[in-house]
Residue, then its C-alpha position, 0 to 999 in steps of 0.5 A: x243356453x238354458x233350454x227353459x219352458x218350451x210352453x213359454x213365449x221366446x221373450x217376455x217383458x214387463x214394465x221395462x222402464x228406461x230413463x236417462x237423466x230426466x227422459x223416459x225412453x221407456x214407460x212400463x212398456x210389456x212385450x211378448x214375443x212368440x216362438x217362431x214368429x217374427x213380431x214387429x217393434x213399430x214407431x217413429x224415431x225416438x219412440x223407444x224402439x233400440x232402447x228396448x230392444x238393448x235392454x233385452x240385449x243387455x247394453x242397457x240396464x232397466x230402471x224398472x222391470x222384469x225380462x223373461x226368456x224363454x219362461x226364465x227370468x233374466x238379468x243381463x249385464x252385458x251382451x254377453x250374458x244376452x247371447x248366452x241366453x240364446x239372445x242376438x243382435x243385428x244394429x242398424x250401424x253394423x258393428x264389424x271390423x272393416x280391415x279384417x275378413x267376412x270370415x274373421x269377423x264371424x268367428x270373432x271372440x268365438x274361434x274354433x281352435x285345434x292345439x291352440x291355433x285357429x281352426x280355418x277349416x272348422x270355421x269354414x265349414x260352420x259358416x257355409x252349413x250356416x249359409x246353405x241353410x239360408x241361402x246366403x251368399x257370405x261363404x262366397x267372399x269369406x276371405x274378403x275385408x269388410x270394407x270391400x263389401x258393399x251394405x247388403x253384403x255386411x249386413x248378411x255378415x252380421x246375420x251370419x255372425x248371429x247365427x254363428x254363434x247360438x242365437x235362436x232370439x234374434x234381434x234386426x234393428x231397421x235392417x232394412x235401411x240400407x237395402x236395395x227393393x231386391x235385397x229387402x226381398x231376399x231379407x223377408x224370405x230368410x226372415x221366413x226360413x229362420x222362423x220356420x226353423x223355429x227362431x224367433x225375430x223382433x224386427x225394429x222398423x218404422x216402414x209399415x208395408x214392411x212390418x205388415x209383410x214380414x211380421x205376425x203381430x206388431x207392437x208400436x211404440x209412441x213417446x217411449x209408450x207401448x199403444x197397442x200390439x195388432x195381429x198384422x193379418x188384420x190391421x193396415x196401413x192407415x190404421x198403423x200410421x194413426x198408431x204411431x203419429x196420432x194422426x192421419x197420414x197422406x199417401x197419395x202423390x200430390x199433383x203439381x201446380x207449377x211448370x219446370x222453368x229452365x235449365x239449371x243443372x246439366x251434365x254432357x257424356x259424363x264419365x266416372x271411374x269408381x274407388x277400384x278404377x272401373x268405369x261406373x258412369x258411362x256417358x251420361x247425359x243428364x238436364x235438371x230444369x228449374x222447380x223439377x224433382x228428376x228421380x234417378x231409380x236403380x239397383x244399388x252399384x249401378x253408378x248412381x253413387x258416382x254419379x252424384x259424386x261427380x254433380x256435387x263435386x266430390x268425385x273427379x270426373x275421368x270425361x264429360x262436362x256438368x254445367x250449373x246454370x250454364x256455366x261449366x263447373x266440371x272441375x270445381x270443388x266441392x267447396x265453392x259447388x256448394x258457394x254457388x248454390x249446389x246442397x247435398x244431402x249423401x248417401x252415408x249419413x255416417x261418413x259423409x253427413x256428419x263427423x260423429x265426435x262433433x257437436x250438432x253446433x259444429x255439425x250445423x256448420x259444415x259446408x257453410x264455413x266461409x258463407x255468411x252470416x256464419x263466417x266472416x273475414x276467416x272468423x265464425x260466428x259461432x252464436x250465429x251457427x248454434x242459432x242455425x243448429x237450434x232452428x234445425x233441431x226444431x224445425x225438423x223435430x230432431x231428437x234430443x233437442x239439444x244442440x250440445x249434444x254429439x252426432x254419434x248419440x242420436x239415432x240414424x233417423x235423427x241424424x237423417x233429419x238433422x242432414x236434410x234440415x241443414x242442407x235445405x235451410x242453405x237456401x240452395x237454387x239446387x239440391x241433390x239428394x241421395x237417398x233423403x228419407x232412408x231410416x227415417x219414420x213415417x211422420x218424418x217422411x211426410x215431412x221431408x216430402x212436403x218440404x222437396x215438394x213446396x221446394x220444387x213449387x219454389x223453382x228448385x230443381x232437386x236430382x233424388x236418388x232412392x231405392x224406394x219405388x213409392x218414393x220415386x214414383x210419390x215425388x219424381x215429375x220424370x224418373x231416368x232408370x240408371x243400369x250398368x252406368x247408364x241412363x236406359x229409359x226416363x219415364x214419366x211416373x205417372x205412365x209407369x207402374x211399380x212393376x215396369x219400374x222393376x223390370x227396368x231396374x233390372x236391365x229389361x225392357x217393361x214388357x219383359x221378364x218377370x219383376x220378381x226375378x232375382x238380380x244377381x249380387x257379389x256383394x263386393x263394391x266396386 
């Protein structure tokens, strides 16, 4: 890595243009940014961000433009050439080899070795010097395949990895998206130990509280356009938002204007066993009333995985009963659970919302393969489902607009918003929705809420899972706080602050503890 212009910001760019075919996903955008600060790139899905900041990390090349680091001007033709330069990458969808361990993945194409062999020890070494600078817990399970770890545990590999291998411009595409509120505590404070060690951070992200916590200065972007570049000191909330939608947003919960009516989904001490046999729900009673929200708030791995695994029929129960308007579905399939009325928005979006080599077409089809008008007498219709696809796509402001186009080409937020639109225009009598928002920008998440919430005044009863706290207090009318497999307290979000809701989470009783304790995290999935 050249050492370059120490006088000279970390990265400059200027007019970066990007087209593809006839969209601009970059306009002359510049951008600086400074050294040992953490500059925030802010803007809805598709405004430009991950384009880029893969222009910078050399998966695209500019169409017009010069890129400028640390006072050098630089042309990349690969990651590669950016990593040489000091320049890493963290992507939103992580870019590791599950069957292989934390360790192999690190050193991966950058092994040390010692008479042509893999020097482990090295390595090792390397890895919990790397970790102990941080405060990371990766050198604890460096022996361990990825697929056994959970999200917050791969994305501190991918950091680790970074670091690992030179990187003093570090790049975190939305690295909070699949984050519990105390792993995206413990990011911001290794964000802060990284920049007070003198690298550098764009942090990409559409979560404004965030940009404003961890970042120096803020960019946003908005139709593939730079508005403006703030000091995060001095701007806000509302006046980013205006920023990035162009328009005023609401924050403020919306008082309700209609009473739950009966109910309509129940559960009776339902226990689950996990993927490694463990018990993860233990004994859960559950009651959904018609036109009810019930939030269910909890710290990642406390069963809430499981949990709506086992209401929407994807996941055995091992005991216990769930009833869908008093008839016992306990083992139906997922299949005629959704026939019946039940629609599901997952939790992996990559895995379990769409096939990513399919279509948006065929995509729009899932779950509604044997229900009309889309099939018929063992046939589909397929210009019925492209229709289905269509409305999706322009209801729900999916980016591209193209209903050709493969699930694996959009943006996690645009997948996001592509799911929840195919799940509500089911017309379901329940929904169950984990994690609706996640990934997904400011706009869209107004969008998102209004439509659960003019969905629940229409009598749906909707089970939602979110780590986000503002969500579940913003849209829940009772939350059930989930530890170690159970139900410890349902509160009324309008009697709980954001704080008890912490401490609850946590295991504590509201009074109790301090809601900045840290909850210990193996990072492995059970």
């Amino acid at each position: 890595m050249t050492t370059g212009n120490t006088q000279a910001p970390a990265v400059r760019l200027e007019g970066i243009t990007k087209r593809f075919g006839d969209v601009v996903a970059n306009d002359a955008i510049d951008f600086r940014l400074e050294r040992g600060t953490v500059h925030a790139l802010l803007g809805e899905n598709g405004s430009g961000k991950t384009t880029l900041m893969s222009v910078l990390y050399g998966l695209y090349d500019q169409d017009e433009g010069r890129i400028h680091v640390d006072g050098e001007p630089r042309e990349f033709d690969s990651p590669r050439d950016a990593m040489d330069a000091g320049v890493g990458m963290i992507h939103q969808h992580f870019q590791l080899v599950e069957p292989m361990t934390v360790l192999q993945n690190v050193v991966l194409g950058h092994e040390p070795t010692e008479n042509g062999l893999i020097d482990e020890s090295v390595a090792e070494a390397d890895i919990e010097s790397i970790c102990s600078r941080y405060d990371f817990d990766v050198d604890r399970y460096l022996h361990t395949p990825i697929r056994d770890l959970d999200l917050g545990a791969r994305q501190r590999v991918e950091i680790v990895k970074s670091l690992y291998r030179g990187a003093q411009i570090l790049i975190l595409d939305e690295p909070t998206a699949v984050l519990t509120p105390q792993e995206v505590d413990r990011l911001l404070d290794v964000m802060h130990e990284l920049t007070e060690a003198g690298r550098s951070l764009v942090f990409i992200t559409h979560k404004l509280d965030e940009a404003l916590e961890a970042a120096d200065h803020i960019t946003v972007l908005r139709d593939g356009k730079a508005v403006g570049t703030v000091d995060a000191a001095t701007t806000s909330e509302q006046k980013l938002a205006r920023m990035m939608v162009g328009r005023e947003v609401l924050f403020d919960r919306r008082p309700r204007e209609t009473t739950p009516g009966d109910p309509v989904l129940e559960a009776d001490g339902l226990r689950i066993r996990g993927d490694r046999g463990l018990e993860q729900v233990k004994g859960v009673d559950l009651t959904l009333r018609e036109g009810e929200i019930l939030g269910i708030a909890g710290v990642q791995g406390n069963g809430q995985t499981e949990l709506v695994e086992g209401l929407t029929g994807t996941r055995s129960v091992a005991s216990g009963t769930v009833r869908f308007e008093g008839r016992d579905i306990t083992g139906t399939s997922r299949r005629r659970r959704i026939e019946a009325g039940i629609a599901y928005i997952p939790e992996d979006r990559q895995t379990e919302g769409l096939v990513q080599d399919y279509d948006l077409v065929r995509n729009a089809l899932l779950g509604n393969q044997t229900v009309e008008p889309y099939a018929s007498r063992g046939f589909i219709d397929w210009q019925a489902v492209r229709e289905h696809a269509e409305a999706i796509i322009r209801e729900y402001d999916v980016q591209p607009p193209n209903p050709d186009a493969k699930a694996a080409s959009l943006s996690g937020g645009n997948q996001q918003k592509f799911i929840v639109g195919r799940e509500i225009e089911h017309d379901p009598d329940v929904m169950v929705a984990s994690h609706p928002t996640r990934g997904v920008d400011i706009g869209s998440i107004e969008f998102i809420h209004d439509r659960l919430l003019e969905l629940r005044d229409a009598g749906l009863g909707i089970v939602m899972v979110s780590s986000k706290l503002e969500e579940i207090q913003k849209l829940s009318d009772r939350i059930a706080v989930m530890y170690e497999g159970e139900f410890i307290e349902t509160v009324d979000p309008a009697d709980v602050t954001e704080e008890e809701l912490g401490l609850l989470m946590a295991g504590h009783d509201r009074g109790e503890g301090t809601a900045n304790e840290e909850i210990p995290d193996s990072g492995v999935h059970t």
